[in-house]
C-alpha positions in Angstrom: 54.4 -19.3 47.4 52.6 -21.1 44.7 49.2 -20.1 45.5 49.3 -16.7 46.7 52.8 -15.2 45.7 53.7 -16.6 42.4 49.7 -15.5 40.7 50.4 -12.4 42.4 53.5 -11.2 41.0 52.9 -12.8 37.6 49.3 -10.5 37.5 52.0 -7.6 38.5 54.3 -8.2 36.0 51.5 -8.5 33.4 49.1 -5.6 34.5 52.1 -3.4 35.8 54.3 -3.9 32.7 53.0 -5.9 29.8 49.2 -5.6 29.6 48.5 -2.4 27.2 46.2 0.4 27.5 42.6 0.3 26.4 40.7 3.6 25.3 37.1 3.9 25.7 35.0 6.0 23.2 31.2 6.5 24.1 28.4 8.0 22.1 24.9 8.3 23.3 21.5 8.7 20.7 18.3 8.5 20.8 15.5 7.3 18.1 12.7 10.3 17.2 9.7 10.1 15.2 8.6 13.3 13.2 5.2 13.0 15.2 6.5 12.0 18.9 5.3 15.6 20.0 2.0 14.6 21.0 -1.1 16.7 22.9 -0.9 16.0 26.5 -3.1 12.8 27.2 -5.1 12.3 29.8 -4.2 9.9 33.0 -6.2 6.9 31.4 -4.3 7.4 28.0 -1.0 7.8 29.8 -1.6 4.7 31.7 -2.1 2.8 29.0 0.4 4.2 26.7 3.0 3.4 29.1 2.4 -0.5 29.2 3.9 -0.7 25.8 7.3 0.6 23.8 7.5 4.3 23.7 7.7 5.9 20.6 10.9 5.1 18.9 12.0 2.6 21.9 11.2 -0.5 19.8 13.7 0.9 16.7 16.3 1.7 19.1 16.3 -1.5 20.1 16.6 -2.6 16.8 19.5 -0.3 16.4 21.0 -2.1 19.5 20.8 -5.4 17.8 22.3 -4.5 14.4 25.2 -2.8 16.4 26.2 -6.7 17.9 25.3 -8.1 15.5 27.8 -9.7 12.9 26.2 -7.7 9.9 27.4 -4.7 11.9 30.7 -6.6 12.0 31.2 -7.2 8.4 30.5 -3.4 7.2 32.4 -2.7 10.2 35.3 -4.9 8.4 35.1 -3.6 5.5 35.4 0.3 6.2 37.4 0.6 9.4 39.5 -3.0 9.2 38.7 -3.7 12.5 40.9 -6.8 12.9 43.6 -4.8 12.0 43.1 -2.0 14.5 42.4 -5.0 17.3 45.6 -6.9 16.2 49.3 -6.4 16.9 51.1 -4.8 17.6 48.3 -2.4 19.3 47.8 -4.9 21.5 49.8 -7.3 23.8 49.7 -10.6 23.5 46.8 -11.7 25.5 44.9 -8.9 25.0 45.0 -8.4 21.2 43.3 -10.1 18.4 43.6 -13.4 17.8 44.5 -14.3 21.0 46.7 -17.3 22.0 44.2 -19.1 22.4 41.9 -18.4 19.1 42.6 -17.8 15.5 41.8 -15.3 12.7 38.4 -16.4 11.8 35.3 -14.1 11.6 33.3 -16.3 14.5 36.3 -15.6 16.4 36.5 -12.2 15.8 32.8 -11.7 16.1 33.5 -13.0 20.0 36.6 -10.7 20.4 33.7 -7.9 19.0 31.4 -8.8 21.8 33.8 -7.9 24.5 35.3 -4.4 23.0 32.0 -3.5 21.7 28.7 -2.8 24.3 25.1 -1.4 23.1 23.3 -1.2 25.8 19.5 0.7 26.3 20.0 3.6 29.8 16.8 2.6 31.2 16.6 5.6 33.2 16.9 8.2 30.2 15.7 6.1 28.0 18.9 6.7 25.5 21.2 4.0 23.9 25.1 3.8 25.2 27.6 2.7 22.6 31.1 2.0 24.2 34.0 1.1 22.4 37.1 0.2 23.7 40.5 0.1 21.7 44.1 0.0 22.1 44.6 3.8 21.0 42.2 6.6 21.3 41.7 7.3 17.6 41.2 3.8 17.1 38.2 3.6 19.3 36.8 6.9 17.9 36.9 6.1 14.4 35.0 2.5 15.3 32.5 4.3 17.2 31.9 7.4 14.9 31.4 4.4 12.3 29.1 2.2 14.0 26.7 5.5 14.5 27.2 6.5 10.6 26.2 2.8 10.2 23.2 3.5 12.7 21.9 6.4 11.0 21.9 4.3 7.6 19.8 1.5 8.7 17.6 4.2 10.1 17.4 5.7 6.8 17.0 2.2 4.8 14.0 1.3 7.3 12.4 4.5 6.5 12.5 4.6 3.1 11.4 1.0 2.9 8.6 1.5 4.7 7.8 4.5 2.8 8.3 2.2 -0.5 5.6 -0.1 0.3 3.4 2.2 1.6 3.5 4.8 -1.3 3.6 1.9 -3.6 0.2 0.6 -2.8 -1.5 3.4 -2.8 0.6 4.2 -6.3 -0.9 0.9 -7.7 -4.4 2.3 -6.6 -3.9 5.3 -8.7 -2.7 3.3 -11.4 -5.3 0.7 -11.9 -7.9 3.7 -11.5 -6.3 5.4 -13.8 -6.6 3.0 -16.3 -10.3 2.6 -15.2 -10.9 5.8 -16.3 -9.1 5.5 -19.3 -10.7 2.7 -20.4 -14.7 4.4 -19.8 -13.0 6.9 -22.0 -12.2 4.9 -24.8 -15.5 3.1 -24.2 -17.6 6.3 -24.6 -15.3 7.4 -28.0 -15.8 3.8 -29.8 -20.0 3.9 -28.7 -20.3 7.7 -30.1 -18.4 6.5 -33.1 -20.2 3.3 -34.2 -23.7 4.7 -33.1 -22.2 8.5 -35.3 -23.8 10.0 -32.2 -21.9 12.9 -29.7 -24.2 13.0 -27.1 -27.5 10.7 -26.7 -29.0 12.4 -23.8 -28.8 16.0 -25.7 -30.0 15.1 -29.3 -32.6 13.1 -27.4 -33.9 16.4 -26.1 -33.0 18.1 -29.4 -35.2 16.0 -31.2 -38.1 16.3 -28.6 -38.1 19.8 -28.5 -38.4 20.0 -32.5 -41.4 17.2 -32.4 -42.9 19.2 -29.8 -42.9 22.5 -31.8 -44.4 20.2 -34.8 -47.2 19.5 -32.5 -48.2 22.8 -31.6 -48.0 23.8 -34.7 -50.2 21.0 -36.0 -52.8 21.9 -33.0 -53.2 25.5 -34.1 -53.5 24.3 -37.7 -56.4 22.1 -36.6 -57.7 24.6 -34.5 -58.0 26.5 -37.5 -59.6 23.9 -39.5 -62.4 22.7 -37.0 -63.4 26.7 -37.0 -63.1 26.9 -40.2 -65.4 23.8 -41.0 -67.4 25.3 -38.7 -67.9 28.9 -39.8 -67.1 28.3 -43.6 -67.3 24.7 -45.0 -66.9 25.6 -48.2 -63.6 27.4 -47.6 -61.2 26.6 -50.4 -58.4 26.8 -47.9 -59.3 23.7 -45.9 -58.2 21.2 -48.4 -54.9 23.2 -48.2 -54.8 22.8 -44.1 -55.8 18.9 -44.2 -52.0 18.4 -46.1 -50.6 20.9 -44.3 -51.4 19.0 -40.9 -51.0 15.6 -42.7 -47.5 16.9 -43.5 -46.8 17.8 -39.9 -48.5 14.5 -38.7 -45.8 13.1 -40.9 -42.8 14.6 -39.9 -44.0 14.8 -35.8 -44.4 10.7 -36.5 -40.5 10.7 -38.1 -39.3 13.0 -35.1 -40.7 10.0 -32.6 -39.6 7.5 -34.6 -36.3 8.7 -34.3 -36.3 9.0 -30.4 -38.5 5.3 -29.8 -39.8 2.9 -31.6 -37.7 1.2 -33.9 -34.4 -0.5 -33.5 -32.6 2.7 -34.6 -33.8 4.8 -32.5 -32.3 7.5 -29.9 -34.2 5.6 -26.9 -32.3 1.9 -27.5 -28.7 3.8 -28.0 -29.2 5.5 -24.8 -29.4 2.7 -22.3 -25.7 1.5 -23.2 -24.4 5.5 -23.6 -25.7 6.2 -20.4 -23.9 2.4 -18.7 -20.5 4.1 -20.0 -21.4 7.2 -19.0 -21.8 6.0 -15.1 -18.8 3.9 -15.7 -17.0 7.0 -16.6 -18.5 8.9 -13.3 -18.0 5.9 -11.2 -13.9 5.3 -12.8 -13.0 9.1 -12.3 -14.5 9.0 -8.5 -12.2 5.8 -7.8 -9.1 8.0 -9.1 -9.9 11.0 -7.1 -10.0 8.7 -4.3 -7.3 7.0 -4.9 -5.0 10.5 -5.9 -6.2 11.5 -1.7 -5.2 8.2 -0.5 -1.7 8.7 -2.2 -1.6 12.0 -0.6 -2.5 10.6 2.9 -0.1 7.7 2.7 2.8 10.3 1.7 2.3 12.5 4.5 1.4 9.3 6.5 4.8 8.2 5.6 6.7 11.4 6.8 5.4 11.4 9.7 5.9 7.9 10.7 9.9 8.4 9.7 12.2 7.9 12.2 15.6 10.2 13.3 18.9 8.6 14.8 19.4 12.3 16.9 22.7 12.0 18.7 22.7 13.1 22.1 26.8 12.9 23.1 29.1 12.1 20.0 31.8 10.0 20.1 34.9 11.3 22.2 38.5 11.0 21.3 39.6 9.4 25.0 42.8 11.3 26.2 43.6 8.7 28.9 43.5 4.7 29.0 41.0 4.0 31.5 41.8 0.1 31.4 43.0 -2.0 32.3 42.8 -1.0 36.0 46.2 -1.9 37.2 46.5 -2.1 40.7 42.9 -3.1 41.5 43.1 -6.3 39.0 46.5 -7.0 41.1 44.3 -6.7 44.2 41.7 -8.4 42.9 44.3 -11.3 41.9 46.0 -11.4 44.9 42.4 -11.6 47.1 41.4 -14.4 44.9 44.3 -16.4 45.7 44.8 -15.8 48.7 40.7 -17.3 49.5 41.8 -20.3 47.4 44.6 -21.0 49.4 42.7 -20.7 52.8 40.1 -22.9 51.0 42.4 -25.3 50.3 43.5 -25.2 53.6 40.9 -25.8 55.5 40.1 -28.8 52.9 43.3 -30.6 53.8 42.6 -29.5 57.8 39.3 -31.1 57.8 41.0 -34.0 56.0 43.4 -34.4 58.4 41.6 -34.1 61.6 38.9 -37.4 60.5 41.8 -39.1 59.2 42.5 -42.6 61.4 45.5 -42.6 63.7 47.0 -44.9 62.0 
């Protein structure tokens, strides 16, 4: 009677009339990457590919975690009032939150979480289950339609951080070669204005090419003259040739003295044009480069993102599916029952190697 009947008909009492219903609501999903469609592999590749995480395994996992873990619980707190739907009078007494034997605080409510709340990874399809069980079916809808919402916006936060820092790098490439370039820019304005030159290289040439017309010019004059020495010495013209050629001598040695030769010249401004000049080239190559490697790390980033895709939303349960009644009145009963034979054949055993006496 105390072991075996009395536990019996107190678990009927409580499971038959007192113990409420629980409602389960389950959702299943799945984490995708933009780029999970892959060519097929060969057997080597697939071999090896499979001794790791699948793509989007490892954040699903992730997922999982967040979802038990009291930073779920908290948001969860704050937009569905969890306690509140766990609390009475939705539930009886030793099934609702607190219990009688805990009290309102978050740790205890983060243990009452753990049993109405399961995330758990479906090995064989390789999907995550999220069941949620509450005393009335809208109840455990609306806490697992937010759990998912709450899913989908970690998902979201993990891919735009990672998209922040990648973008962001490669953004502070383009910026410090932008200002690179700037910078030889600027350089190549202040040189052209303290030197009052525009382009070294060209007026280099331009010069050249007028010094070298001055010198054919003086080489036909002195052809002239040497035939004319020869031919006709007493030529009154020749005086006239000797200044024009000394003239041209003159102006072919201020030409040259413009491109070399003294500290003013075209030839010692060129060195430092042409430096800025490479700088320039070598500045605007590092921001082209670095403009492409913004590019790639944007479309890197997209297709790197990863999707919360929801394979079975949450249902709204039209039937209490715990607790089961008569089998935890079975179950009760059974356990009792071997108790009481164990306790029996204690006090037998007892008994029988006790002395006479």
């Amino acid at each position: 009677m105390l072991v075996v009947i009395t536990p019996t008909i107190l678990s009927a009492v409580y499971f038959g009339l007192i113990a409420s219903d629980v409602y389960v609501s389950e959702s299943r999903f799945v984490i995708k990457s933009a780029n999970q469609k892959q060519p097929q592999l060969s057997t080597l590749a697939n071999l090896i590919q499979t001794t790791g995480l699948s793509s989007g395994q490892e954040q699903t996992n992730e997922i999982l975690d967040y979802v038990r873990s009291r930073d779920a619980l908290k948001a969860l707190q704050s937009s569905a009032k969890v306690s509140e739907r766990y609390g009475a009078p939705n539930g009886d007494a030793l099934s609702r939150f607190p219990g009688v034997f805990s009290d309102t605080s978050f740790e205890s409510l983060y243990k009452f979480y753990g049993k109405m709340v399961d995330a758990k990874l479906d090995n064989e399809t390789g999907a995550a289950v999220l069941t949620v069980k509450a005393f009335s079916p809208q109840d455990a809808y609306t806490i697992n339609a937010s759990l998912l919402r709450m899913s989908e916006g970690l998902i979201n936060q993990l891919n735009n951080r990672a998209q922040s820092r990648a973008i962001l790098e490669a953004q502070k490439q383009v910026d410090l070669a932008m200002q690179r370039a700037k910078t030889a820019r600027v350089a190549i304005t202040q040189y052209r204005n303290s030197q009052s030159l525009l382009d070294p290289t060209k007026q280099a040439g331009g010069v050249l090419e007028v010094s070298n017309g001055l010198v054919a010019a003086r080489a036909e004059l002195q052809s002239r003259l040497q035939t004319m020495q020869q031919v006709a010495p007493q030529n009154p013209s020749i005086p006239a040739l000797r200044q024009r050629i000394e003239a041209l001598s003159s102006q072919i040695a201020l030409q040259d003295g413009r491109v070399a030769g003294t500290p003013t010249g075209l030839a010692s401004k060129l060195g430092g044009y042409e430096e800025l000049v490479v700088e320039q080239e070598f500045a605007t190559e590092s921001l082209n480069a670095a403009n492409a490697a913004l590019v790639q790390a944007t479309n890197e980033a997209q297709r790197q993102k990863f999707y919360l895709e929801r394979i079975v939303d949450p249902n709204v349960p039209d039937r209490a599916l715990l607790p089961k009644r008569i089998w935890n009145i079975i179950v009760t009963a059974a356990a009792m029952l071997c108790l009481y034979f164990i306790g029996w054949m204690l006090v037998v055993g007892i008994l029988e190697h006790a002395p006479d006496d």
